[in-house]
Each structure stands twice: as structure tokens, then as C-alpha cells.
N, C-alpha and C positions, 0 to 999 in steps of 0.2 A: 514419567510421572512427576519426578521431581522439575523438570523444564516448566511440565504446566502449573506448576505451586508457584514458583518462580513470575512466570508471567503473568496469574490470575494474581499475585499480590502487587507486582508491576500498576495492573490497571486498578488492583483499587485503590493505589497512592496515585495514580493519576486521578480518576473519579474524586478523591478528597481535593486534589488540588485545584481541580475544578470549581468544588463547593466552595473554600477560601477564597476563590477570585469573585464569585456570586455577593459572599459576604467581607469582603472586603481586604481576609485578612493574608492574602495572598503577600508573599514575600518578607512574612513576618516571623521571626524564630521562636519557636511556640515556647522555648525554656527564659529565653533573657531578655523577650519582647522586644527586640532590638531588629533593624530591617539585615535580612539576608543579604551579602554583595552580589551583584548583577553575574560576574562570573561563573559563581554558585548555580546560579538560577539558571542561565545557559547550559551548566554541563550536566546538572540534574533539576529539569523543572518542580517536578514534582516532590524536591524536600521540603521537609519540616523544620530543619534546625541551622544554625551558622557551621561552619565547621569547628568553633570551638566548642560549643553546647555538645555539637554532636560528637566530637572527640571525647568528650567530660562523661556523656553516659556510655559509650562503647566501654571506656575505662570502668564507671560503676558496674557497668553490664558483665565484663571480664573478671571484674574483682566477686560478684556476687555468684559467680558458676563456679570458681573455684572454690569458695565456701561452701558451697551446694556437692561438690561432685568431693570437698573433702568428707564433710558430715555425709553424705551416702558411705563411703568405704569406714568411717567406722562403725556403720550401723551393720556390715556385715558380722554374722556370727563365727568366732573365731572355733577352730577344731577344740576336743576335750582336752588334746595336750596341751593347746597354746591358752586355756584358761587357766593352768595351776601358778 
């Protein structure tokens, strides 16, 4: 199950980067409008970002789950003892 999640998002960032070449904007890093390097493009056609764009939100992405998965654990309710 998890393989085919995997591959059905696979082709629909291929299908996007399809569209992109249609409309022109193929090769274009969607964060700093700046062109992708060629290398990039070879070893993943179908990205959206340079590798530093794309480094800069994996890091907002990481920072933002840890916020999220701290405020989760104090939403849990603590025992009668651990309230006094």
C-alpha cells in the first residue's frame, strides 16, 4: 500500500512537470524563481525547487513538526496525581 502512495505521487510530480514544460515554466525553482542546475534536473526531472530552496523548507518543514508533535504531548491530559 505504502509502494503504491509512493508511485501514484511519483507520477503526479511527473504529470506536473509535464504541465511546467507546456507552460514554460519548466526548470524554474518555484521558491527563488531562479533556474534549477542542469544536474538537478538529470538526477530528478520532475523537481520543483534548487537544492537550496528545497533544503530551506525540508528545515521549515522539520522545525514546524516538532512544534506540532511538542504542543500535541502537552495537550495530553495528565493523571489526578500529576495535577496537584
Amino acid at each position: 500500500m505504502l509502494l503504491g502512495d509512493r508511485e501514484r505521487e511519483k507520477i503526479h510530480s511527473i504529470d506536473e512537470a509535464l504541465l511546467r514544460i507546456v507552460e514554460g515554466d519548466y526548470g524554474i525553482c518555484e521558491e527563488c524563481d531562479e533556474d534549477i542546475p542542469l544536474g538537478r534536473l538529470k538526477a530528478m526531472p520532475f523537481t520543483r525547487h534548487c537544492v537550496k530552496c528545497k533544503s530551506d523548507l525540508e528545515k521549515a518543514s522539520g522545525a514546524n513538526q516538532e512544534v506540532e508533535e511538542e504542543r500535541a504531548y502537552r495537550e495530553i491530559p495528565l493523571g489526578a496525581e500529576d495535577e496537584e
